[in-house]
N, C-alpha and C positions, 0 to 999 in steps of 0.2 A: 504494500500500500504506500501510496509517496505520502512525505510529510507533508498535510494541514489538508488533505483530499478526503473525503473518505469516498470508500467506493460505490456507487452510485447502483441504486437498486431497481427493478423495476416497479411501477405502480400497484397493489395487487388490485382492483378494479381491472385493469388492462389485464392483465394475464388469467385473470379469473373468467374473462368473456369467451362467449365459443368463436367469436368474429369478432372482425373489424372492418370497415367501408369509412370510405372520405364521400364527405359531402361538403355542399355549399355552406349548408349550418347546423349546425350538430343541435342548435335548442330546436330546430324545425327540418329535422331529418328525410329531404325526397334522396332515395337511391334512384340510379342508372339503372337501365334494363339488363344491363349485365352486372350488377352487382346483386341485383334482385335473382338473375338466373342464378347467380353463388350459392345466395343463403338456401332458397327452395329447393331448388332441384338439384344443385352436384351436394352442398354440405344436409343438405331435407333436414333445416334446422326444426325443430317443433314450436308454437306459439309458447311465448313466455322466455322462451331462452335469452341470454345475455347476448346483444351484440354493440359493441362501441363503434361513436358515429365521432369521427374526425373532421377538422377542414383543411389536413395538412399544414395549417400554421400554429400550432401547440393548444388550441380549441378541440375539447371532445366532450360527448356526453354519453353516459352507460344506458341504453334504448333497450324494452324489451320488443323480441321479434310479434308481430300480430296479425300474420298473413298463413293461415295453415297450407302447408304442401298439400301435394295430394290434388285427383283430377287435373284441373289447369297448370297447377302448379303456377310458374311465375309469369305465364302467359296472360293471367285476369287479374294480377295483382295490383293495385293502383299503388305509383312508385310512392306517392305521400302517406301511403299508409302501412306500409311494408313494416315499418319499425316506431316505436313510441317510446319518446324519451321516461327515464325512468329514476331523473337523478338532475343535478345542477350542472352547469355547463363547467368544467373545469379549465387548468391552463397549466402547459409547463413552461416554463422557462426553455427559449431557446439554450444549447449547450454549446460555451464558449471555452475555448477559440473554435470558430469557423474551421472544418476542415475539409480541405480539396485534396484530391486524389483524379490526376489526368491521367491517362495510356492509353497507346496509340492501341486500335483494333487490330487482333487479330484474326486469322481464319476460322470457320465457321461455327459453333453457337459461345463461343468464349466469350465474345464480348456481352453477351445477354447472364453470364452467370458470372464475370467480374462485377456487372452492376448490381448484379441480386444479393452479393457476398456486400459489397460496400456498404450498400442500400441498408442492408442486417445491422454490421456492423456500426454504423451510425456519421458516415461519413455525410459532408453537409452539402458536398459539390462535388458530381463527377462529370469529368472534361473527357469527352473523346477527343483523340488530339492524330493531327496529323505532324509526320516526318520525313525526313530524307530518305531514311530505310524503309519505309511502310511498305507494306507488301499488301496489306489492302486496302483499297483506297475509297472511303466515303467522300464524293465528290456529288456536287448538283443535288439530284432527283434522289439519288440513291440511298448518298449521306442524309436529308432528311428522311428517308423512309425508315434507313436504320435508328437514327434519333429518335426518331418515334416509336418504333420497337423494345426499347431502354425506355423509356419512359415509363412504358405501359407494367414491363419488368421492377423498375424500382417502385411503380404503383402498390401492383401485387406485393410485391416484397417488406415494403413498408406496411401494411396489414397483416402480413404474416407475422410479422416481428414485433406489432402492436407498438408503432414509432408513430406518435402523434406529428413528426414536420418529415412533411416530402422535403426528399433531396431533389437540390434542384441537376436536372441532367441537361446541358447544356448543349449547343449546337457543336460540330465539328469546328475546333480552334488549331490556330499555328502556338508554338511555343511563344514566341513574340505575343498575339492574339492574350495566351492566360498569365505568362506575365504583366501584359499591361491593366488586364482586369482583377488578378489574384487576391490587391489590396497587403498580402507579403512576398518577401521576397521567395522567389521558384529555387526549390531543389531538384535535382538529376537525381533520381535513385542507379546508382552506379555502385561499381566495387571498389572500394579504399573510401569512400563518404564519409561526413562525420554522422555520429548516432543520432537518431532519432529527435527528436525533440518538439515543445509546444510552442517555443520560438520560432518553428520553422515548419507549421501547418499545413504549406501547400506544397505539394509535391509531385513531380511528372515521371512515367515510367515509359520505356522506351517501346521498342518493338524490339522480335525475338534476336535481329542483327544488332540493335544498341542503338548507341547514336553514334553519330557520326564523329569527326575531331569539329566542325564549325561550330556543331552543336554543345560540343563539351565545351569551347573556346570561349563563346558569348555566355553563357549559363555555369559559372562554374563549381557556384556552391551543391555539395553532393550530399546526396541522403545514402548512407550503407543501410545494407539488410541483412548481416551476416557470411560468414566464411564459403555459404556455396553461390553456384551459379543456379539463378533459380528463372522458371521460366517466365514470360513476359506477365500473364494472367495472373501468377501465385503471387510475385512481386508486387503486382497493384494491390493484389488485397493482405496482402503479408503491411505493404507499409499504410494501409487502411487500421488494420488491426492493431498495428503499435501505437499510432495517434490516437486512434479512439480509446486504446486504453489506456495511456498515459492520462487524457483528458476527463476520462470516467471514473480515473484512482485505484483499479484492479492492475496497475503496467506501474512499478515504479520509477521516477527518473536513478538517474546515475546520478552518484554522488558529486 
């Protein structure tokens, strides 16, 4: 545990519920038609059960479900009636510092389960990022198609994990692009880096060839992540993992 942290626990309201869904307003809970298809028909929650209503900015409220499965199931469900608040509207405190975690995409469904691990883990910003090396290349049409795919991922994912604030997942950026928006100075996760740290929140991971020397040249402050070579995907959420628990009090700092 680091000194003057203690480790940050979860809500038991949040983890006591069978579900979670983001809405517009949690005191006045309308679900989506696919968040309605969740409860009813894949999770066939029964009427009464606990489900927490979010609005992804640290607003929620503990709703019981009031739509019984069965016959139509979520086909005649009216979405404003689906759920009934059950409690007062709560709030948590955003968790500071802000933490960003960029890497470049890799080949096929990795990038959707880098964002799902982050998304868990509690990371507050993840950057798809483009490089010299990149071997796939989210560009135009595509790159937004993919964005939106991550999105929908840290949606899911943020529900499952009962995390009251969506991460934001942001458009395909140049290094240049998340250093000038980062708001801290950009680390390289690279080998000989210095440790970890809450000083140094924001952080870019490479693709599986590295970076390049321009990119090491203009960028030079380095994030390590230990003695092995690890692959691009692990490393994103490997240095996910150490900030947010440095930041949550379960990761102690170095002395």
């Amino acid at each position: 545990m680091s000194a003057g942290r203690a480790p940050a626990v979860p809500d038991p309201a949040l983890v006591a519920a069978t579900a979670m869904v983001f809405v517009d307003d949690p005191a006045s809970p309308v679900v989506t038609a696919g968040d309605a298809h969740h409860l009813l028909d894949v999770l066939r929650l029964r009427p009464g059960e606990q489900v927490i209503a979010s609005d992804g900015s640290g607003r929620w409220s503990p709703c019981r479900l009031s739509v019984a499965p069965g016959g139509r199931g979520s086909r005649g469900a009216d979405p404003a009636a689906v759920l009934t608040p059950d409690g007062p509207v709560g709030r948590q405190a955003r968790p500071e510092p802000s933490i960003t975690v960029g890497f470049v995409p890799t080949k096929g469904d990795r990038p959707e389960w880098v964002t799902q691990k982050l998304t868990e883990l509690g990371v507050d910003r993840i950057v798809p990022l483009r490089s010299a090396r990149s071997v796939v290349r989210w560009e135009a049409e595509r790159g937004g198609r993919a964005v939106e795919r991550l999105r929908r991922v840290a949606r899911e994912a943020a529900g499952q994990c009962r995390r009251t604030w969506l991460p934001e997942v942001t458009a395909v950026h140049s290094l240049d692009d998340l250093a000038a928006s980062a708001g801290a100075p950009l680390c390289l996760a690279r080998p000989g880096g210095g440790p970890p740290s809450l000083g140094h929140p924001v952080v870019a991971v490479g693709p599986e060839g590295g970076w390049d020397d321009d990119e090491l040249e203009r960028f030079r402050l380095g994030l390590g992540l230990g003695p092995t070579v690890l692959r691009a995907e692990t490393a994103a959420v490997a240095a996910g993992a150490v900030l947010c628990g440095l930041r949550s009090g379960v990761v102690a700092p170095l002395a």
